[in-house]
C-alpha positions in Angstrom: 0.0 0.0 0.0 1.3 3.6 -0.8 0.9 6.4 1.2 -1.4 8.7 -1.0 -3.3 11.9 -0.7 -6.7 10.0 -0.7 -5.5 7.5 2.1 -4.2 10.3 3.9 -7.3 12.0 3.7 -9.3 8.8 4.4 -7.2 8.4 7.7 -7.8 11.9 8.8 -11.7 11.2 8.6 -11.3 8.1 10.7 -9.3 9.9 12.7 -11.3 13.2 13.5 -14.7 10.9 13.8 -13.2 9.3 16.7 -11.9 11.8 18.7 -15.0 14.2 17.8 -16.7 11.8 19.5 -15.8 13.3 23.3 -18.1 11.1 24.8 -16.7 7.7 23.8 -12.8 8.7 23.8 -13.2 9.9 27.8 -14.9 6.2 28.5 -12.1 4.4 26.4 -9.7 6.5 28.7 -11.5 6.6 32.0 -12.3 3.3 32.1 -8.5 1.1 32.0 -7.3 4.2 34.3 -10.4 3.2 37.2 -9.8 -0.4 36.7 -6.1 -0.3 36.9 -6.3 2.1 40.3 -8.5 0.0 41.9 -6.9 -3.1 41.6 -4.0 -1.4 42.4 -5.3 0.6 45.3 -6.9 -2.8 46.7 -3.7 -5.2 46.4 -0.4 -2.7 45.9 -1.1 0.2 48.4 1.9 0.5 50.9 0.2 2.8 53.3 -3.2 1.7 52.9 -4.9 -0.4 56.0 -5.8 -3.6 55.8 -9.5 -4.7 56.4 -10.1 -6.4 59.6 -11.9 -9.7 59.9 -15.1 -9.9 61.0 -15.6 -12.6 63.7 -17.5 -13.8 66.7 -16.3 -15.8 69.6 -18.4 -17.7 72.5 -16.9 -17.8 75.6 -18.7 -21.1 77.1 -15.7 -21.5 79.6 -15.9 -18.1 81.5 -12.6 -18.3 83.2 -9.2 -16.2 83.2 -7.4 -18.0 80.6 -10.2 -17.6 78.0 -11.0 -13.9 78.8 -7.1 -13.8 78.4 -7.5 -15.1 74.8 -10.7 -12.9 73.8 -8.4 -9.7 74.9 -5.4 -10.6 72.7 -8.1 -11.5 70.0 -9.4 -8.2 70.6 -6.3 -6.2 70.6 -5.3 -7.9 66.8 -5.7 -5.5 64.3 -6.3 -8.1 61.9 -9.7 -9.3 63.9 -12.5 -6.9 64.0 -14.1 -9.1 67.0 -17.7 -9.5 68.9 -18.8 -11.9 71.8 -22.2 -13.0 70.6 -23.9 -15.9 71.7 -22.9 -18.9 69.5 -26.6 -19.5 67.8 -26.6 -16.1 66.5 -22.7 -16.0 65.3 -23.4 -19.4 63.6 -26.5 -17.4 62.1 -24.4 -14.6 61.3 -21.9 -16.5 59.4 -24.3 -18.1 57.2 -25.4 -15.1 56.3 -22.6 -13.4 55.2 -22.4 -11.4 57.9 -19.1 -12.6 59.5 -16.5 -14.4 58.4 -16.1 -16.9 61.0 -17.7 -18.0 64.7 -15.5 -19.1 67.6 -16.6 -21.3 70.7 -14.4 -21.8 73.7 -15.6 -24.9 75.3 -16.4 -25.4 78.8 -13.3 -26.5 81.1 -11.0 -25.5 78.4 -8.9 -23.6 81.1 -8.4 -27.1 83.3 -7.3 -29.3 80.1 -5.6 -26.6 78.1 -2.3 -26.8 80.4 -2.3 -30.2 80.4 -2.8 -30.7 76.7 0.4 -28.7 76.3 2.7 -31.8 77.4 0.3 -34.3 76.0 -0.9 -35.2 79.8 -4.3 -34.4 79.1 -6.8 -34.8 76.8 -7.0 -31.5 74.3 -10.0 -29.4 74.6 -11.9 -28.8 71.0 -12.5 -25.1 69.9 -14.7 -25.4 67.4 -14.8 -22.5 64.2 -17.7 -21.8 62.1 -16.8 -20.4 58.8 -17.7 -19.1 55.6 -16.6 -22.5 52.8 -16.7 -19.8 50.1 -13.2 -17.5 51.8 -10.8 -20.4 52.5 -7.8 -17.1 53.0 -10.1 -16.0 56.2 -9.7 -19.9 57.5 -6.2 -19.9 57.4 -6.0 -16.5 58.9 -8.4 -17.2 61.7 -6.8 -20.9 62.2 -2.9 -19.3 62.5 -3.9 -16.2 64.9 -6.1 -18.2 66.9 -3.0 -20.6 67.7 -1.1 -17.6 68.1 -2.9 -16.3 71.1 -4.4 -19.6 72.6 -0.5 -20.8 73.0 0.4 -16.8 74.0 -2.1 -17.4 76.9 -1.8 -21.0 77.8 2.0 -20.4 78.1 1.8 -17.0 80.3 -0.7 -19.0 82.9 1.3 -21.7 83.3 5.0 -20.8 82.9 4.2 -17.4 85.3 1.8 -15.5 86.7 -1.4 -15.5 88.6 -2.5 -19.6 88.5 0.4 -21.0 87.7 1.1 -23.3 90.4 -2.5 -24.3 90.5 -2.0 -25.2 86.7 1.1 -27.2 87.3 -0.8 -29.2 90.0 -3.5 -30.0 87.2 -1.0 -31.2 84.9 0.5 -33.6 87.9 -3.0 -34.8 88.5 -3.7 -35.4 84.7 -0.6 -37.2 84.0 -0.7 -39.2 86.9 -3.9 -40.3 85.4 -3.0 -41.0 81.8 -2.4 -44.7 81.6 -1.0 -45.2 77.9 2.0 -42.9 78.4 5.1 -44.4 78.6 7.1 -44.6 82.3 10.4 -42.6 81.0 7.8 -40.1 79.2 6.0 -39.8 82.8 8.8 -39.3 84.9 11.1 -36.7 82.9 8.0 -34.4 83.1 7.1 -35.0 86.7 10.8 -33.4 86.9 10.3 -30.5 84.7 7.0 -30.2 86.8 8.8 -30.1 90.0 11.9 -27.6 88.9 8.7 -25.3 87.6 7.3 -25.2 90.5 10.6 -24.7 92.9 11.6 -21.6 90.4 7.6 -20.4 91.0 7.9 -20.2 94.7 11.1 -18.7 94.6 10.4 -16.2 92.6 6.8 -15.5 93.8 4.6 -12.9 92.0 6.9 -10.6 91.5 8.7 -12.6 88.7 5.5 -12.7 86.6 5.5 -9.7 84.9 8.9 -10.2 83.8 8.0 -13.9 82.1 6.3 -14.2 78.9 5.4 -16.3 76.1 9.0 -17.1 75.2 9.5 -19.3 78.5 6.5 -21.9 76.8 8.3 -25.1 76.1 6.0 -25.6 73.2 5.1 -29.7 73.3 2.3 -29.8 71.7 -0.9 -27.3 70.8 -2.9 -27.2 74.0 -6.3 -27.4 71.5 -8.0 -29.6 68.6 -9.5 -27.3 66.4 -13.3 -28.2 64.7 -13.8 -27.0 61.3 -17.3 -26.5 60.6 -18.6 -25.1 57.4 -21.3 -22.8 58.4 -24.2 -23.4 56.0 -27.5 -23.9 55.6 -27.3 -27.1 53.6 -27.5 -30.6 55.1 -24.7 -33.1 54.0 -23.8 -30.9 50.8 -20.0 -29.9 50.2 -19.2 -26.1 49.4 -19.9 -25.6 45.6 -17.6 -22.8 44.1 -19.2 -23.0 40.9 -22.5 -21.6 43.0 -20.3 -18.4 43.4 -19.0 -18.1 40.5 -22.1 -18.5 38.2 -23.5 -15.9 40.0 -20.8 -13.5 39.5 -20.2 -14.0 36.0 -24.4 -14.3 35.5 -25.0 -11.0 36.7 -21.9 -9.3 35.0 -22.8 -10.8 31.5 -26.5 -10.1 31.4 -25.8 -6.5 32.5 -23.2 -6.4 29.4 -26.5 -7.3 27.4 -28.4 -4.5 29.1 -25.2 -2.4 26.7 -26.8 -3.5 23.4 -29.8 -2.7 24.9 -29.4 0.8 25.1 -27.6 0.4 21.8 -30.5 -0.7 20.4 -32.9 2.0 21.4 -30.3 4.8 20.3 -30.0 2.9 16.7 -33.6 3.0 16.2 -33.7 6.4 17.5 -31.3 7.2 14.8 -33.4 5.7 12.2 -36.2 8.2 13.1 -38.2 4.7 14.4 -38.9 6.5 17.6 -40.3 9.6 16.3 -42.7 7.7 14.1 -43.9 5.6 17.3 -44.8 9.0 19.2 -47.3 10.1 16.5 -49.2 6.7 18.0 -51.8 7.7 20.6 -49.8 5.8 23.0 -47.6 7.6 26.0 -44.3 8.1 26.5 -44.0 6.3 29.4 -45.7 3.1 27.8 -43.2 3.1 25.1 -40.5 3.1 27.2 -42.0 0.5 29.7 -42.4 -1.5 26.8 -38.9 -1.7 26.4 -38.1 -2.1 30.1 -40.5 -5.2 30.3 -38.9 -6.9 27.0 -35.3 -6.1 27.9 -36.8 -7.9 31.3 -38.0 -11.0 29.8 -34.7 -11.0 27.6 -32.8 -11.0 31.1 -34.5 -13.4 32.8 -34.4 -16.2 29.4 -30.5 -15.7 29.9 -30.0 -16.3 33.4 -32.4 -19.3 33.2 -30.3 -20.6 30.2 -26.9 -19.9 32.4 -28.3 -21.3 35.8 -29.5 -24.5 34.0 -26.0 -25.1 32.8 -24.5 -24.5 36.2 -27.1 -26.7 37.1 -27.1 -29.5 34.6 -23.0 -29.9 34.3 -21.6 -28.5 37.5 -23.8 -29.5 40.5 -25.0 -26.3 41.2 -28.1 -26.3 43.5 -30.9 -24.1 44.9 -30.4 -25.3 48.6 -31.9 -22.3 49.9 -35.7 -21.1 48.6 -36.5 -21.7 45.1 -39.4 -18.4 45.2 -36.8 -16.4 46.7 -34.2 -17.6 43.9 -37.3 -16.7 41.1 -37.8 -13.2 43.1 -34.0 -12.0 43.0 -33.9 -13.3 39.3 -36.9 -11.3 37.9 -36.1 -8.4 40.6 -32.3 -8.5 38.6 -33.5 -8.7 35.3 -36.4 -5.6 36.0 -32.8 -4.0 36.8 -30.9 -4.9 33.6 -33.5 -3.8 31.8 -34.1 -0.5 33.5 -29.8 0.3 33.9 -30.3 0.0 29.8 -32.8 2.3 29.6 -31.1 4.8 31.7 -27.5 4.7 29.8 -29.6 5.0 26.5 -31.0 7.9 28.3 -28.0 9.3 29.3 -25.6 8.6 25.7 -26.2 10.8 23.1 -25.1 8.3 20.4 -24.6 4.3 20.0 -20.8 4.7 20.5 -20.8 6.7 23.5 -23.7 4.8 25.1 -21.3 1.6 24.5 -18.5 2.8 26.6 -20.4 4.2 29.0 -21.9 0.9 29.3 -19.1 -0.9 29.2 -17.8 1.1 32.2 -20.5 1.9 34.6 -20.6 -2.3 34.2 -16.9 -2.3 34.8 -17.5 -0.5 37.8 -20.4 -1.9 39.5 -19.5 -6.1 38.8 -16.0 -4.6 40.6 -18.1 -3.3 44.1 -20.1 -6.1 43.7 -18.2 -8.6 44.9 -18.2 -10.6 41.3 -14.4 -10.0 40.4 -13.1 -10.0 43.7 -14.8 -11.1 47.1 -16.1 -7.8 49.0 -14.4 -8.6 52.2 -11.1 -8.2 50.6 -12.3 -4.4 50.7 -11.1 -1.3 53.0 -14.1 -1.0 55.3 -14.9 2.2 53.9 -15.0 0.9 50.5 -17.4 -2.2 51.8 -19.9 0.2 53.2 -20.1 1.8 49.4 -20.5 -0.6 47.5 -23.8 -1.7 49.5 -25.2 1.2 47.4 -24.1 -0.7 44.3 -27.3 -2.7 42.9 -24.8 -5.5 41.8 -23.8 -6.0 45.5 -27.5 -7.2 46.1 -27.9 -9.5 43.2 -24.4 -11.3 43.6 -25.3 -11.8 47.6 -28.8 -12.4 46.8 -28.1 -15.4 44.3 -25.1 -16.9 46.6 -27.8 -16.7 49.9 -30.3 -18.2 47.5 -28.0 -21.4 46.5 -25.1 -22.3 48.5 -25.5 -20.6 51.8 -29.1 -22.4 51.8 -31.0 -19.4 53.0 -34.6 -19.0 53.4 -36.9 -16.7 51.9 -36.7 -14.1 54.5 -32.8 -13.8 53.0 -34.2 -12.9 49.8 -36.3 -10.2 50.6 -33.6 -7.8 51.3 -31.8 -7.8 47.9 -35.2 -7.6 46.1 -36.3 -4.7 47.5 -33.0 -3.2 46.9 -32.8 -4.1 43.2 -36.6 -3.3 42.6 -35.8 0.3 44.2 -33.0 0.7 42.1 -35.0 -0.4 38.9 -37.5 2.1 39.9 -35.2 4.8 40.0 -33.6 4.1 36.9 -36.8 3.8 35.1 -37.7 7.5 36.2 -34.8 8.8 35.8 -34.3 7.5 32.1 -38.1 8.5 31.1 -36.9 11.7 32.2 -34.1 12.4 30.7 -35.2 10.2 27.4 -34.1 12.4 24.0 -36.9 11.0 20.4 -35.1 12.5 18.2 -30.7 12.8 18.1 -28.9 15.8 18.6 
């Protein structure tokens, strides 16, 4: 090809329609630079602060040692932590809410000491947690260890209790017939030098001792994993998750040709013709809202047959409130259509506008990455995203195994939002192109 007058007139056409078009150049610009600085703000920012961890723990013991381990809890930045009963943190996990539920059993401050040098039998703390955030487990199984061994350590090796401990231990190994005699006896000793450098030393030592005198034996705990569903015998299905994120951000990406297609027949004059019918505006439009609804809805039947036909996907929770959230989302495609079609002034802007407003909300709701990931700030907004309500709303729906009093929340959130969006876009809807 040679560079010719004529191409480089026909280049400079394509060129000056593109960037005359001021609308659709700032979305292709905006929208990479918003993506890139959240991503970057949520996983590369130095000085940002990490989200704490919202758990619950259940003191059923009520002694020193485990009010010793709720106030370290407590004092860890990486736990935002309550002391609920343990029916309602359970609860609360299920739905969402928290993260994870912790119960301190009863007598757990009598075996713990002993279960350090294997004398006794270990005490089982048992955790409650959310199957679909196996990061938060580890977390919460690490620092837990952390500060049940911090605690354990400083009660027995100094402080208040700690030759009322040691006398446990004695009494528990004494009583554990399958250890071996040598076993027995060389901790007897280490009991007995404990307890000679104790009453030596006397209280005043104990401020001085710490965590780094603990021997370290063995974890003075079995932990109980519990996955805290709603189901009954059913392993965590990712796939559940998943569908629901990529559901809702695909049908919104239809709710882009949508609008497109309203501003394309707009163009073609198709909407001035219609308004010389004695018909009103706002029946015109809601025609379009209730077929760009139905449209929706076909789609995410179509996607959540698949999920469940060839990946085991389930409605464990209530199949009405599943039907609700689906017709309340696709009311809300529909209606988010209208409204960029309202707001574009032409096909190409209303695409990237699309495209990015999309962008945006499948980011704050929790489809790309898991909302709890968030600053806490940034989790408070993006309960004012509608996408936030449909992901939840679907994942309560199917995996968590919620009822139908979970479904009514993010229905009514979505149908508001559709509502508003409808008004707003009948407002604001141009017949003819500027």
């Amino acid at each position: 090809m040679i560079w010719s007058p004529a191409l480089a007139a026909l280049v400079r056409k394509d060129l000056v329609l593109y960037f005359s078009n001021r609308r659709a150049l700032l979305m292709s610009i905006a929208a990479p630079i918003v993506i890139a600085a959240f991503f970057g703000y949520l996983f590369g920012g130095q000085q940002q602060k990490p989200s704490r961890i919202p758990i619950a723990v259940t003191d059923l013991d009520r002694s020193a040692l485990s009010a010793k381990i709720i106030e370290g809890m407590k004092a860890d930045t990486t736990f935002e932590l309550r002391e609920e009963p343990e029916a309602d943190a359970t609860e609360h996990v299920k739905q969402g809410k928290l993260r994870a539920a912790i119960v301190l059993p009863a007598g757990f401050a009598q075996a713990a000491p002993g279960a350090l040098f294997g004398a006794a039998a270990k005490p089982v703390i048992t955790v409650q947690h959310d199957p679909s955030q196996p990061m938060v487990l580890a977390v919460v199984r690490g620092l837990l260890a952390q500060h049940v061994m911090q605690a354990v350590s400083q009660t027995l090796f100094s402080g208040e209790g700690a030759l009322r401990s040691l006398a446990d231990a004695r009494r528990n190994l004494n009583g554990e017939a399958g250890m071996p005699d040598e076993v027995r006896r060389d901790l007897l000793a280490m009991f007995d030098s404990i307890e000679r450098v104790q009453q030596r030393a006397g209280p005043a030592s104990s401020a001085a001792s710490g965590a780094g005198a603990n021997p370290g034996f063995s974890m003075p705990f079995a932990l109980k994993e519990l996955e805290a569903t709603a189901r009954k015998n059913q392993p965590y299905n990712s796939f559940a998750h998943s569908f629901a994120g990529m559901g809702v951000q695909f049908i919104l990406f239809g709710g882009i040709e949508f609008g497109v297609g309203l501003l394309l027949a707009r163009r073609l004059g198709l909407w001035k013709r219609l308004r010389a019918a004695p018909v009103s505006r706002t029946l015109l439009l809601g025609s379009r809202i209730a077929s760009g609804a139905i449209t929706a809805l076909v789609l995410l039947a179509i996607i959540y047959a698949a999920a469940f036909a060839l990946f085991g996907v389930r409605i464990e929770g209530s199949v009405l409130g599943f039907v609700g959230i689906a017709i309340a989302f696709s009311l809300l495609t529909a209606s988010f259509g209208l409204l960029i079609a309202s707001l574009g002034k032409t096909p190409e802007a209303t695409r990237g506008l699309a495209i990015f407003a999309t962008l945006i909300m499948v980011m704050l709701g929790g489809a790309w990455v898991p909302s709890f990931v968030f600053p806490e700030w940034l989790q408070t907004v993006s309960l004012a995203v509608p996408t936030r309500w449909a992901v939840d709303g679907l994942d309560a729906m199917t995996w968590r195994g919620m009822g139908l009093d979970a479904a009514i929340g993010p229905i009514a959130a979505m149908l508001a939002f559709s509502a508003a969006f409808a008004a707003l876009a009948v407002w604001r809807f141009d017949w003819e192109e500027a």
